[in-house]
PDB file of N, CA, C and O in Angstrom, chain B, residues numbered from 101:
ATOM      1  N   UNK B 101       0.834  -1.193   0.000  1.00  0.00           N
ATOM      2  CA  UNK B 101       0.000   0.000   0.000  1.00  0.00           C
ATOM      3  C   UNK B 101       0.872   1.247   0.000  1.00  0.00           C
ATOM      4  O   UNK B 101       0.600   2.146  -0.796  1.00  0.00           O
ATOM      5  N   UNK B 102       1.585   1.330   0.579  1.00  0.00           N
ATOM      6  CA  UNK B 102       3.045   2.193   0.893  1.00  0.00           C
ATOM      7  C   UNK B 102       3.446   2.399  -0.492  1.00  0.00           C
ATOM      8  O   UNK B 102       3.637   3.585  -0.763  1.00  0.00           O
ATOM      9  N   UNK B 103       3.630   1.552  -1.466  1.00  0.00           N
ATOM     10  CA  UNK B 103       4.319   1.976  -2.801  1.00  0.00           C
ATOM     11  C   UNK B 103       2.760   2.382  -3.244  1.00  0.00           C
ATOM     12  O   UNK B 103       2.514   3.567  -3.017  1.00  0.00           O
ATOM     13  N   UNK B 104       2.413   2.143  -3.430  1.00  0.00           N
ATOM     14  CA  UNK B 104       0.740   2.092  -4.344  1.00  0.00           C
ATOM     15  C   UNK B 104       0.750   3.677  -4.022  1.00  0.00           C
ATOM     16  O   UNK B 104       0.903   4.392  -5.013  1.00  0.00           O
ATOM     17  N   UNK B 105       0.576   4.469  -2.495  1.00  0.00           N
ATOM     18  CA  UNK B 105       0.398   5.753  -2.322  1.00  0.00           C
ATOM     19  C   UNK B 105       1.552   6.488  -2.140  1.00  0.00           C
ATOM     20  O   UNK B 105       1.421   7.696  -1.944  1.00  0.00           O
ATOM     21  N   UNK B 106       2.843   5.921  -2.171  1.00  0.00           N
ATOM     22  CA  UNK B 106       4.071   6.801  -1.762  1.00  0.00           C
ATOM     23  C   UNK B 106       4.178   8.176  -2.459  1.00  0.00           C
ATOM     24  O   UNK B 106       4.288   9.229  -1.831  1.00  0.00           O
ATOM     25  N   UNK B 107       4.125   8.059  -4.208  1.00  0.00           N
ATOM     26  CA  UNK B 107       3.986   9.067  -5.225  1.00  0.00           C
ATOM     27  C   UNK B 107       3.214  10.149  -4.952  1.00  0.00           C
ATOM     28  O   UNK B 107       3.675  11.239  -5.288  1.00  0.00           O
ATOM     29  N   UNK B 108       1.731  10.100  -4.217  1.00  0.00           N
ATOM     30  CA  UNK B 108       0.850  11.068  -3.987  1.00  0.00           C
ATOM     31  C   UNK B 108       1.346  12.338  -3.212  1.00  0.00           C
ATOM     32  O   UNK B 108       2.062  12.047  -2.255  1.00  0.00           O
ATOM     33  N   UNK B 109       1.159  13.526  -3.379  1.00  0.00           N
ATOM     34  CA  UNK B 109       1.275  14.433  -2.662  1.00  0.00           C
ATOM     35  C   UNK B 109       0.757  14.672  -1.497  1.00  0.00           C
ATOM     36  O   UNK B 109       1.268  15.067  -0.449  1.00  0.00           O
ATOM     37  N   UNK B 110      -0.408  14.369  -1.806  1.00  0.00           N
ATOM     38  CA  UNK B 110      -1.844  14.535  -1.142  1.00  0.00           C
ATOM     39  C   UNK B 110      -2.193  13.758   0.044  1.00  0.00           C
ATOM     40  O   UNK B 110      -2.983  14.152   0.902  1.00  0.00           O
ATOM     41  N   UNK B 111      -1.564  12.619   0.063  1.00  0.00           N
ATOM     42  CA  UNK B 111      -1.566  11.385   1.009  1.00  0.00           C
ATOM     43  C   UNK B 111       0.092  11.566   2.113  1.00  0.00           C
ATOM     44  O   UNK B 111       1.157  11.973   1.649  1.00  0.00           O
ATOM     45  N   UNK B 112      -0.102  11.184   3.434  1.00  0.00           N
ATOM     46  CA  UNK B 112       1.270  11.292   4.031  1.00  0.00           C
ATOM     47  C   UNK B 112       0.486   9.725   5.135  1.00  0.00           C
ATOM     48  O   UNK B 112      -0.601   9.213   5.399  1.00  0.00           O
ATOM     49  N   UNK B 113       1.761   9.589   5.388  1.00  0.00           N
ATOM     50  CA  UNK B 113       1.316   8.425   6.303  1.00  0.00           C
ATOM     51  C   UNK B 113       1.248   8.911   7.681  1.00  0.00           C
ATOM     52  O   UNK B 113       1.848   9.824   8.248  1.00  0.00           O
ATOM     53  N   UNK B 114       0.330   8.037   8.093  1.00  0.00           N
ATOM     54  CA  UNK B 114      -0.912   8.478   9.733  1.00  0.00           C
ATOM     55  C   UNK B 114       0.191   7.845  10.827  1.00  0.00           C
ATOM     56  O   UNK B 114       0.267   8.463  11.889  1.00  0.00           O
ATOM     57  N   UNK B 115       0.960   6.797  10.683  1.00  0.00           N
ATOM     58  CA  UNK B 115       1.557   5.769  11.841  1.00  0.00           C
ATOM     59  C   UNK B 115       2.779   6.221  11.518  1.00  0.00           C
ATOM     60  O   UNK B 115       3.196   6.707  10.466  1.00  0.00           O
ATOM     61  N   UNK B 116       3.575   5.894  13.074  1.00  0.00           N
ATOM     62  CA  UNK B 116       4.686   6.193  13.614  1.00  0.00           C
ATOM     63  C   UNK B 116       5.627   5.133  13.056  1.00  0.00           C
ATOM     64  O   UNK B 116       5.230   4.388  12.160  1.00  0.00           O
ATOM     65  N   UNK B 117       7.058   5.024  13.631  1.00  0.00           N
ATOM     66  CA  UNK B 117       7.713   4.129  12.953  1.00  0.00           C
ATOM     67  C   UNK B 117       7.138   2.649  13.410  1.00  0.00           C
ATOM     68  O   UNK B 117       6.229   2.555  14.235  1.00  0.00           O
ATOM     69  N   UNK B 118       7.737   1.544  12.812  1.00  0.00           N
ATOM     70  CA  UNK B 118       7.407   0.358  12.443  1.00  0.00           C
ATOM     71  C   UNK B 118       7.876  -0.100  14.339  1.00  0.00           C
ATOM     72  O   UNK B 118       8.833   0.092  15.089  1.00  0.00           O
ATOM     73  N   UNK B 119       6.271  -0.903  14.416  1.00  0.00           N
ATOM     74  CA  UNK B 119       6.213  -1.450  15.915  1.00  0.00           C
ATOM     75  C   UNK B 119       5.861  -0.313  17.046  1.00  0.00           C
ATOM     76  O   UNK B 119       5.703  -0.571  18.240  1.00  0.00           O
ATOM     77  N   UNK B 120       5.755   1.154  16.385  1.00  0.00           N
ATOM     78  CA  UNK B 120       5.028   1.841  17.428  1.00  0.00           C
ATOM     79  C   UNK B 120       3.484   1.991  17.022  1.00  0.00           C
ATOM     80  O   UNK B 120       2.915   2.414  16.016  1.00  0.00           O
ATOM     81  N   UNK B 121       3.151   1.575  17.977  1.00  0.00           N
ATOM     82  CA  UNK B 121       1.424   1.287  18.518  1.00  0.00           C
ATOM     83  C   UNK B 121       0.855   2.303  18.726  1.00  0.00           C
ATOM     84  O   UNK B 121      -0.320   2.525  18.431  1.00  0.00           O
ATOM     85  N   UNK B 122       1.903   3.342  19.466  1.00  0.00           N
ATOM     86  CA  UNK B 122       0.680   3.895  20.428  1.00  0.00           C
ATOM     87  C   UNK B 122       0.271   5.277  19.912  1.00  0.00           C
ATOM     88  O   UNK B 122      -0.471   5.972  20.606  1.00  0.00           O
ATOM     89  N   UNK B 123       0.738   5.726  18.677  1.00  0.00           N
ATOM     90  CA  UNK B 123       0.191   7.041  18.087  1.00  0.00           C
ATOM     91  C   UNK B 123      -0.943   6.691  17.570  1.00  0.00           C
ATOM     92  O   UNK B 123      -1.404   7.777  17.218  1.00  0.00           O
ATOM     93  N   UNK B 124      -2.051   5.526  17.159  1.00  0.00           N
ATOM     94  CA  UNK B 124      -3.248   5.324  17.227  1.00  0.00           C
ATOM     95  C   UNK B 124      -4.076   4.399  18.097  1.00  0.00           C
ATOM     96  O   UNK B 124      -4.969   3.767  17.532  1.00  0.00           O
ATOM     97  N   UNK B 125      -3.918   4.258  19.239  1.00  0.00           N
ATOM     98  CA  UNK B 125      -4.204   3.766  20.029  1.00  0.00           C
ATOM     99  C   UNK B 125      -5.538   4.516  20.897  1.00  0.00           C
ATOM    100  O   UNK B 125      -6.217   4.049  21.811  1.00  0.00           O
ATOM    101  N   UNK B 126      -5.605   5.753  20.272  1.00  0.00           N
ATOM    102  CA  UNK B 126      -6.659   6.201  21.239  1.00  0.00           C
ATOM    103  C   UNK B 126      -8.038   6.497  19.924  1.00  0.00           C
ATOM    104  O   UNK B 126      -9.167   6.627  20.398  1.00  0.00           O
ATOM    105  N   UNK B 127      -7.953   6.554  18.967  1.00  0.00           N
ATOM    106  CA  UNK B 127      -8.387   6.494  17.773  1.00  0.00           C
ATOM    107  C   UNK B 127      -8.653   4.710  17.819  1.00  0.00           C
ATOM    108  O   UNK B 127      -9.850   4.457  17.682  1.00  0.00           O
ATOM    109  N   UNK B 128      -7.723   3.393  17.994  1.00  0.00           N
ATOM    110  CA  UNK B 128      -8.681   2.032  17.838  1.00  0.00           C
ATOM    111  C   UNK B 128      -9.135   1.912  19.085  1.00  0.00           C
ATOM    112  O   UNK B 128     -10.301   1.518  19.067  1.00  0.00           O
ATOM    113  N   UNK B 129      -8.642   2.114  20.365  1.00  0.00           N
ATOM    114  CA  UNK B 129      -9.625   2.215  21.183  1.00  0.00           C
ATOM    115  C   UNK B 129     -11.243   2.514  21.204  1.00  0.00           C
ATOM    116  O   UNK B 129     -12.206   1.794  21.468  1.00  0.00           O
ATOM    117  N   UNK B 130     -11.126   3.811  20.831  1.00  0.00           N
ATOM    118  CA  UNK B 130     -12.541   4.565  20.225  1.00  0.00           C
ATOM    119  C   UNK B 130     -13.440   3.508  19.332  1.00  0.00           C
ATOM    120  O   UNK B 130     -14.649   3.277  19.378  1.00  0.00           O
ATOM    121  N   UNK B 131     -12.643   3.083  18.699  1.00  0.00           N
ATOM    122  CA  UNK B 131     -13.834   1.981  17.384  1.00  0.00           C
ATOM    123  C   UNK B 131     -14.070   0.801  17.558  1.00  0.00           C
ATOM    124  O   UNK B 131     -14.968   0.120  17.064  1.00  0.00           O
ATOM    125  N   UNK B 132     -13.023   0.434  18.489  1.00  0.00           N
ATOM    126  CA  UNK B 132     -12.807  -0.600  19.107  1.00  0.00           C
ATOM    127  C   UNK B 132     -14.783  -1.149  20.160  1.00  0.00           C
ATOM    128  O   UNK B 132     -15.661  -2.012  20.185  1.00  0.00           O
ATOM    129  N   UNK B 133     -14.447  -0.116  20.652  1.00  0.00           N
ATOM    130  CA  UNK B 133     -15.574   0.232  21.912  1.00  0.00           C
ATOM    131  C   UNK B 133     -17.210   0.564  20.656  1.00  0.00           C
ATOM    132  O   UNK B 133     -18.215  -0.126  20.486  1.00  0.00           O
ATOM    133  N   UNK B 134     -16.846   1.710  20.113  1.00  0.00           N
ATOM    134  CA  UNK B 134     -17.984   1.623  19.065  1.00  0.00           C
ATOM    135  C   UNK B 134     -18.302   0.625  18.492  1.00  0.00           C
ATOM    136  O   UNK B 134     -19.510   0.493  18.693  1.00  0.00           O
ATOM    137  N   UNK B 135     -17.803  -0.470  17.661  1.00  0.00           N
ATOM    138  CA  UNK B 135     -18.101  -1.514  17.379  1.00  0.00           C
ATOM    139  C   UNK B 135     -18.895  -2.780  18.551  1.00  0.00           C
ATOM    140  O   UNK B 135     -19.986  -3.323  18.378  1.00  0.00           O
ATOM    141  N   UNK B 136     -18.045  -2.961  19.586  1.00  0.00           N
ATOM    142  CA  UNK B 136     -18.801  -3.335  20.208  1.00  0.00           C
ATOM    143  C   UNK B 136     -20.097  -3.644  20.827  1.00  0.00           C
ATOM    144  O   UNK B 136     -20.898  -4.534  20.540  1.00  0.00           O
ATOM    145  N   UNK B 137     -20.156  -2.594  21.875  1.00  0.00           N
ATOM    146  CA  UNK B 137     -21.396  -1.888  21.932  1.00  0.00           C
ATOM    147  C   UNK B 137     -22.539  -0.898  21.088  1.00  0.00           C
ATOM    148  O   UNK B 137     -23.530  -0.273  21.465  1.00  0.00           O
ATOM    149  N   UNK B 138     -22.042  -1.042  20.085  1.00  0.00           N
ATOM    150  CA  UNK B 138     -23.074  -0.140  19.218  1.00  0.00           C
ATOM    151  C   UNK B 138     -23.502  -1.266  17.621  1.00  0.00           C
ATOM    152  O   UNK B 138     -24.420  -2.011  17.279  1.00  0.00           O
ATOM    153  N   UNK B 139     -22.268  -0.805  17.082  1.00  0.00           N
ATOM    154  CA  UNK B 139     -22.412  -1.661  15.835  1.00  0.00           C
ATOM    155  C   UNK B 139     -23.151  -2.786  15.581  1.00  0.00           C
ATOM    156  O   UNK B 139     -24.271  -2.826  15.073  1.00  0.00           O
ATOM    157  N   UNK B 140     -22.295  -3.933  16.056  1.00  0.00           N
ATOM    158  CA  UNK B 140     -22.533  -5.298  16.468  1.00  0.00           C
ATOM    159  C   UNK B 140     -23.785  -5.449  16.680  1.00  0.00           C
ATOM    160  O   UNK B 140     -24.393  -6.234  15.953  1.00  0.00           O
ATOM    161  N   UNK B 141     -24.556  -4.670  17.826  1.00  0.00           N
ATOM    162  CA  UNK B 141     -25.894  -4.718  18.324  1.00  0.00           C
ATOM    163  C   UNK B 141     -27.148  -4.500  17.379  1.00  0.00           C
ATOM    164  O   UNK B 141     -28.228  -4.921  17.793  1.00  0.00           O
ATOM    165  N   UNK B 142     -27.086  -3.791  15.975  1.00  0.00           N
ATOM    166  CA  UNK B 142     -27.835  -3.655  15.169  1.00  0.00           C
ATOM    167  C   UNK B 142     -27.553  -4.439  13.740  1.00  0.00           C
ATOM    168  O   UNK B 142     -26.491  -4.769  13.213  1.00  0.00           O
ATOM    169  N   UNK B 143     -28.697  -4.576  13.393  1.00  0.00           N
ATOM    170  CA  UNK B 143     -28.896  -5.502  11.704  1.00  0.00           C
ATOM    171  C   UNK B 143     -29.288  -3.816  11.112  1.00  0.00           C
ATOM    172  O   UNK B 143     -30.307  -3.300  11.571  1.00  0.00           O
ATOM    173  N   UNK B 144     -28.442  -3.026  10.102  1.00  0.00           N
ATOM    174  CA  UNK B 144     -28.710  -2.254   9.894  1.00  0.00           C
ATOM    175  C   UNK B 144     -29.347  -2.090   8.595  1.00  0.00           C
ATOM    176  O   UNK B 144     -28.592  -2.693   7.832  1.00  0.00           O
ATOM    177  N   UNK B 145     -30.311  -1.614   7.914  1.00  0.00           N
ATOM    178  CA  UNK B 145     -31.201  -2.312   6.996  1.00  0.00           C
ATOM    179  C   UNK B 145     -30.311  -0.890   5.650  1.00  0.00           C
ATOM    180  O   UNK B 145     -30.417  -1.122   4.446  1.00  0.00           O
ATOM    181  N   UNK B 146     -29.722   0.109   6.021  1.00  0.00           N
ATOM    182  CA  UNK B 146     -29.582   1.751   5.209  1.00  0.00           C
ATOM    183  C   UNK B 146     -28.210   2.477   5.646  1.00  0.00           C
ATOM    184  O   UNK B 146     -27.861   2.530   6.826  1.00  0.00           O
ATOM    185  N   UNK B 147     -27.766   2.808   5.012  1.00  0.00           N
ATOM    186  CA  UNK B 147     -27.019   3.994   4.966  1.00  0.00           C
ATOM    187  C   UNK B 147     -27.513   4.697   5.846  1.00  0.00           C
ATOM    188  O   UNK B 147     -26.592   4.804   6.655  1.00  0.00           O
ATOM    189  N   UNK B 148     -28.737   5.497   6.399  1.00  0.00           N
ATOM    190  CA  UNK B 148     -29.098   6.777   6.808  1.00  0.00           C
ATOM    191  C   UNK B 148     -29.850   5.930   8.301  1.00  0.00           C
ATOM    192  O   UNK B 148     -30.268   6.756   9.112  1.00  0.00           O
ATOM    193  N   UNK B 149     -30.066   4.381   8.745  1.00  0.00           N
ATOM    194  CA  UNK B 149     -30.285   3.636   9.872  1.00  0.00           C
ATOM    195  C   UNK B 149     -28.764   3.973  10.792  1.00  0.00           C
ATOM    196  O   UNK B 149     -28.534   4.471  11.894  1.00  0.00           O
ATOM    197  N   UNK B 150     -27.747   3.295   9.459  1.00  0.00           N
ATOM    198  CA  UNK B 150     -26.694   3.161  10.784  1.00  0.00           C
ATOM    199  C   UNK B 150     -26.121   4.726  11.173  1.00  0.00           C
ATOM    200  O   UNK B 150     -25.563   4.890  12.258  1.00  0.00           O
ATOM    201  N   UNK B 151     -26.297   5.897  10.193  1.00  0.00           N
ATOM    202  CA  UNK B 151     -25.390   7.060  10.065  1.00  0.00           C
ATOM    203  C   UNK B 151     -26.571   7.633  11.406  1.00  0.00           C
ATOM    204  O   UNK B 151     -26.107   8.659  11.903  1.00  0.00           O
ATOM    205  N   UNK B 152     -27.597   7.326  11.910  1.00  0.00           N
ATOM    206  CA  UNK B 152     -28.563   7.913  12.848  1.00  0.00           C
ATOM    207  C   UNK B 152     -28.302   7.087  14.038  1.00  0.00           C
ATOM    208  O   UNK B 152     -28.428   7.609  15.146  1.00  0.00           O
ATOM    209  N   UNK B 153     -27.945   5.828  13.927  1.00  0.00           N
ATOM    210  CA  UNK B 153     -27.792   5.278  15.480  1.00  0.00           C
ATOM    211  C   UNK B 153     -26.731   5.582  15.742  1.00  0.00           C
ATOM    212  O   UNK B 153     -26.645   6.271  16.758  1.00  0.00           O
ATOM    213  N   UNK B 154     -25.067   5.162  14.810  1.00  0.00           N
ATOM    214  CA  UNK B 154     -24.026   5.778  15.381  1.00  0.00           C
ATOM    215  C   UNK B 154     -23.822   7.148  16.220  1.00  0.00           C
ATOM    216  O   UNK B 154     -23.558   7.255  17.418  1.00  0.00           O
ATOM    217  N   UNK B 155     -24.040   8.290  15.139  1.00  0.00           N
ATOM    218  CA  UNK B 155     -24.365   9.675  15.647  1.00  0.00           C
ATOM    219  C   UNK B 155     -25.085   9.681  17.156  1.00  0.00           C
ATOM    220  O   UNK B 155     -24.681  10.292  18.146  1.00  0.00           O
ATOM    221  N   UNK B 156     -25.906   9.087  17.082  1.00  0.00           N
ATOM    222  CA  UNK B 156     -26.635   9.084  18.404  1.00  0.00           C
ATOM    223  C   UNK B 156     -25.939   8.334  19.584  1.00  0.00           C
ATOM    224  O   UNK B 156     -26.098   8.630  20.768  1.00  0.00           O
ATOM    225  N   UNK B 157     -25.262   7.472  19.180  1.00  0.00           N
ATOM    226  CA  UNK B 157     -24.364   6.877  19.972  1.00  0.00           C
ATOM    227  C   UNK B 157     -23.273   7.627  20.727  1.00  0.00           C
ATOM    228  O   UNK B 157     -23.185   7.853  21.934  1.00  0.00           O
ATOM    229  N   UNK B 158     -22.432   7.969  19.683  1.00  0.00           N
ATOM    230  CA  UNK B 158     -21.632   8.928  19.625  1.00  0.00           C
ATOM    231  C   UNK B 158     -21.544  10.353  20.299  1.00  0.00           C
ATOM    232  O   UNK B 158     -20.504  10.979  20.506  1.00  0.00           O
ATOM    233  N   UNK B 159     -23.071  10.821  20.656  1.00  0.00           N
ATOM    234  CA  UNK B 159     -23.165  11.855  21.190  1.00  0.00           C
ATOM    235  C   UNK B 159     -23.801  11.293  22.488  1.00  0.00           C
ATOM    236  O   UNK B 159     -24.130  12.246  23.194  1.00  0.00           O
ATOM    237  N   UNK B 160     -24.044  10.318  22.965  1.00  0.00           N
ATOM    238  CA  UNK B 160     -24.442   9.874  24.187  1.00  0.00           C
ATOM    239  C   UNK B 160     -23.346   9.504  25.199  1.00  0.00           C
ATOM    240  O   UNK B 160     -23.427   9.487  26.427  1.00  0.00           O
ATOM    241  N   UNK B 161     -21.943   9.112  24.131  1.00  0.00           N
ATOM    242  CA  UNK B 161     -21.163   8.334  25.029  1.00  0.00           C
ATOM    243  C   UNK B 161     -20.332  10.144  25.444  1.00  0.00           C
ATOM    244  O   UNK B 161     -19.950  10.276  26.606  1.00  0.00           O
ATOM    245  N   UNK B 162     -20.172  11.101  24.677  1.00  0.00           N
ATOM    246  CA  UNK B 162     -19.737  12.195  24.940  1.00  0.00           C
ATOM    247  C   UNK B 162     -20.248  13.295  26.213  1.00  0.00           C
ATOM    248  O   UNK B 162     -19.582  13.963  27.004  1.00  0.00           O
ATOM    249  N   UNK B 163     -21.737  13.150  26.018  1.00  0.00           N
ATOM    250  CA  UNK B 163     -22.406  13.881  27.001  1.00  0.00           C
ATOM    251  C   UNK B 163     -22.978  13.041  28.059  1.00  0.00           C
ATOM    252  O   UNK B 163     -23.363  13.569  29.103  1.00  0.00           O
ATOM    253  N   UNK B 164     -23.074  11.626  27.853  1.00  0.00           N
ATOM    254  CA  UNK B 164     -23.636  11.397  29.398  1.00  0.00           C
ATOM    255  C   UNK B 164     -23.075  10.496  29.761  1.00  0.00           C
ATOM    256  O   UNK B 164     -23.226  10.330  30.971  1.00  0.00           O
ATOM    257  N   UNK B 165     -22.125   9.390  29.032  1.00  0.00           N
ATOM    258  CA  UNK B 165     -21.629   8.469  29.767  1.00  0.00           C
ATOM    259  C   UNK B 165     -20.782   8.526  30.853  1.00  0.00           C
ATOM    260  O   UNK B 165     -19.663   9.012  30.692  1.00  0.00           O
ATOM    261  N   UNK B 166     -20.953   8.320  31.388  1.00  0.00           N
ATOM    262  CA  UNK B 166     -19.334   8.117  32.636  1.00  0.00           C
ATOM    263  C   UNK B 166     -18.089   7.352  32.333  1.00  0.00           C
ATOM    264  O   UNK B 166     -18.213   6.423  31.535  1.00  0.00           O
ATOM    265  N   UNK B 167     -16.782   7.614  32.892  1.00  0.00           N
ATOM    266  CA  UNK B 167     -15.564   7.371  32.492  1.00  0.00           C
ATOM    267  C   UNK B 167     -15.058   7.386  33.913  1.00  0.00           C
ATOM    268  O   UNK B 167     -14.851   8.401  34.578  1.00  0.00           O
ATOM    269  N   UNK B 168     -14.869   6.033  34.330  1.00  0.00           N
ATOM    270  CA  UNK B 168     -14.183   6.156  35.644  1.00  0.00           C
ATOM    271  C   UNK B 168     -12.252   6.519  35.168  1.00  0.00           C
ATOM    272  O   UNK B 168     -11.373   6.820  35.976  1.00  0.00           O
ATOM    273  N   UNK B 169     -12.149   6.414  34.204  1.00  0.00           N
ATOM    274  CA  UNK B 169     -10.501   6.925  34.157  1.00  0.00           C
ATOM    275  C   UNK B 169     -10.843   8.563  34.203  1.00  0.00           C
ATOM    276  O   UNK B 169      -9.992   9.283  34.724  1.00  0.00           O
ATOM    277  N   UNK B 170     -11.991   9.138  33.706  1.00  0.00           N
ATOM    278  CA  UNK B 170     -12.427  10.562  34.257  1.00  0.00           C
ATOM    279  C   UNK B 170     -12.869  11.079  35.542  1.00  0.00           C
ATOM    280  O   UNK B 170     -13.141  12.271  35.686  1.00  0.00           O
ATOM    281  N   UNK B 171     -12.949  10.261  36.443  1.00  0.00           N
ATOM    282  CA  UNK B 171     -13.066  10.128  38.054  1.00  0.00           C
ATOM    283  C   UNK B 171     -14.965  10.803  37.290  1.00  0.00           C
ATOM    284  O   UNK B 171     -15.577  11.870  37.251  1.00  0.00           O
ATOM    285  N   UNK B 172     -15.135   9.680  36.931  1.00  0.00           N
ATOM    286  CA  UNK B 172     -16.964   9.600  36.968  1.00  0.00           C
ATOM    287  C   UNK B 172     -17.599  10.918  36.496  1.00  0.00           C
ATOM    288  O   UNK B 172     -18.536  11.585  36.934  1.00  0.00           O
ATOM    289  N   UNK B 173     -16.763  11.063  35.447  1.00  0.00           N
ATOM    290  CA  UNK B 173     -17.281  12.316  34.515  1.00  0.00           C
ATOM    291  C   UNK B 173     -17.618  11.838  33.136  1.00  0.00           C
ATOM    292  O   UNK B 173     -17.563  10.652  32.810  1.00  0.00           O
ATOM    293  N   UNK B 174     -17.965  12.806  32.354  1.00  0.00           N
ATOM    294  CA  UNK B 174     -18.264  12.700  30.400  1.00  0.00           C
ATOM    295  C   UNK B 174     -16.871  13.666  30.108  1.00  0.00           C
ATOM    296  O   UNK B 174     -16.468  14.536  30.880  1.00  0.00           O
ATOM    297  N   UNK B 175     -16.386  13.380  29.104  1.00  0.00           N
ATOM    298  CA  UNK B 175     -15.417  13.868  28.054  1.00  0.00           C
ATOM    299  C   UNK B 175     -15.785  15.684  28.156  1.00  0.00           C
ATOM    300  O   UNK B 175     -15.218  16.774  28.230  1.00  0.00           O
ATOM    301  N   UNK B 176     -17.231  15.017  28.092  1.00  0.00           N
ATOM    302  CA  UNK B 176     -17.728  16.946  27.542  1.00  0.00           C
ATOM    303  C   UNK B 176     -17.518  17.721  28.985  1.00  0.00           C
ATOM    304  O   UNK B 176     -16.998  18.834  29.064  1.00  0.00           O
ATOM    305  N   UNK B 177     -17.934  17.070  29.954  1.00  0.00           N
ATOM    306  CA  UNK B 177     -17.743  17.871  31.512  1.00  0.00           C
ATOM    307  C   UNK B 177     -16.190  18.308  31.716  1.00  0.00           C
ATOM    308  O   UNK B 177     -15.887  19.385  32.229  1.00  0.00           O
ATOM    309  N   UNK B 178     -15.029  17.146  31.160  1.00  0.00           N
ATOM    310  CA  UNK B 178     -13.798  17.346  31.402  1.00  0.00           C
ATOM    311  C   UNK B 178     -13.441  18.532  30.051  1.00  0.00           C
ATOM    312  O   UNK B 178     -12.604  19.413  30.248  1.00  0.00           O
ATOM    313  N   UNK B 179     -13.855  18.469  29.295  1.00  0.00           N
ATOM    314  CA  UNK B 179     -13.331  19.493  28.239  1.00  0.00           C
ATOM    315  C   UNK B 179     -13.954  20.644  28.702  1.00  0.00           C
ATOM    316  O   UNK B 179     -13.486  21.677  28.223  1.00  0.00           O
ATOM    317  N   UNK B 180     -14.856  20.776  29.479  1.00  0.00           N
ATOM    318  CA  UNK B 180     -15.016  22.233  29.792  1.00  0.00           C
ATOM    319  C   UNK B 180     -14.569  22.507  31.132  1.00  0.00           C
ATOM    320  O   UNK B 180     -14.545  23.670  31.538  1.00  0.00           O
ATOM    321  N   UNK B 181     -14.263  21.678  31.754  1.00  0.00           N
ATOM    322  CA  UNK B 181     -13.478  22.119  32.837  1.00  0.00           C
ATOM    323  C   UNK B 181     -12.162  22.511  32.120  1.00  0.00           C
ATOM    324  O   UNK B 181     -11.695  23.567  32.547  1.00  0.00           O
ATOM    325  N   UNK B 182     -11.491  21.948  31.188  1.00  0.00           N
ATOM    326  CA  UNK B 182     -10.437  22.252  30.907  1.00  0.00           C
ATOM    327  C   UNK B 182     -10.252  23.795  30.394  1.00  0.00           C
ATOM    328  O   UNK B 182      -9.323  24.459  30.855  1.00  0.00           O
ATOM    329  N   UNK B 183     -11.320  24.460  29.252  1.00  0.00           N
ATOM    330  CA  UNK B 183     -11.691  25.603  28.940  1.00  0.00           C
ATOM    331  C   UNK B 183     -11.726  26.625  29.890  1.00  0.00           C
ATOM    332  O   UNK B 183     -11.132  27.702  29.836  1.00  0.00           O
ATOM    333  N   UNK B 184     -12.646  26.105  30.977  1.00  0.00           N
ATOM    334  CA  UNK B 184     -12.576  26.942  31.889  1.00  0.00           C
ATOM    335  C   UNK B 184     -11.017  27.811  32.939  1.00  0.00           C
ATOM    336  O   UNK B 184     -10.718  28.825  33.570  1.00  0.00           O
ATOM    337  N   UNK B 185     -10.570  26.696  32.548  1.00  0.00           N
ATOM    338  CA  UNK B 185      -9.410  26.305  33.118  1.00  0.00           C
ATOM    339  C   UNK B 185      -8.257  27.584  32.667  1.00  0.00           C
ATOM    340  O   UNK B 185      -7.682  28.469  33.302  1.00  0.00           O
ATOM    341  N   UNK B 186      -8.273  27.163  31.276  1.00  0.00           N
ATOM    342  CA  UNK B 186      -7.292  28.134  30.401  1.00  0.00           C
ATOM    343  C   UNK B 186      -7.841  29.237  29.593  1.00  0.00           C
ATOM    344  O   UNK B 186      -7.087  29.958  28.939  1.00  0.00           O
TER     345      UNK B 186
END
């Protein structure tokens, strides 16, 4: 794939050197967890079924879920504490 896109301008590669993991690790985490609990759980019949449950998903796990690595907060509570912050 590397030769196939090397030529492009337009394209740069996303991953770190060879055997480092952890510059997308919080990105497969994320889909990791979406798939799981979300995906998996539906027979999606449309394009515009799954693009409405994800979204909805997606904005549930942001604003109301809890995150005990957030000491029992949402993403969105910690990003505005952080705002507030600075």
């Amino acid at each position: 794939m590397k030769n196939l896109l090397g030529n492009n301008l337009k394209v740069t590669q996303s991953m770190g050197g060879k055997g480092n993991c952890w510059d997308n690790v919080v990105a497969e985490s994320f889909f990791k967890t979406l798939k799981y609990e979300c995906v998996y759980r539906y027979k999606f019949k449309s394009f515009f079924d799954d693009h409405y449950v994800i979204n909805h998903d997606i904005k549930w796990y942001d604003t109301k879920r809890l995150y005990s690595a957030l000491g029992y907060k949402t993403p969105l509570e910690i990003e505005q504490e952080y705002l507030n912050i600075n």
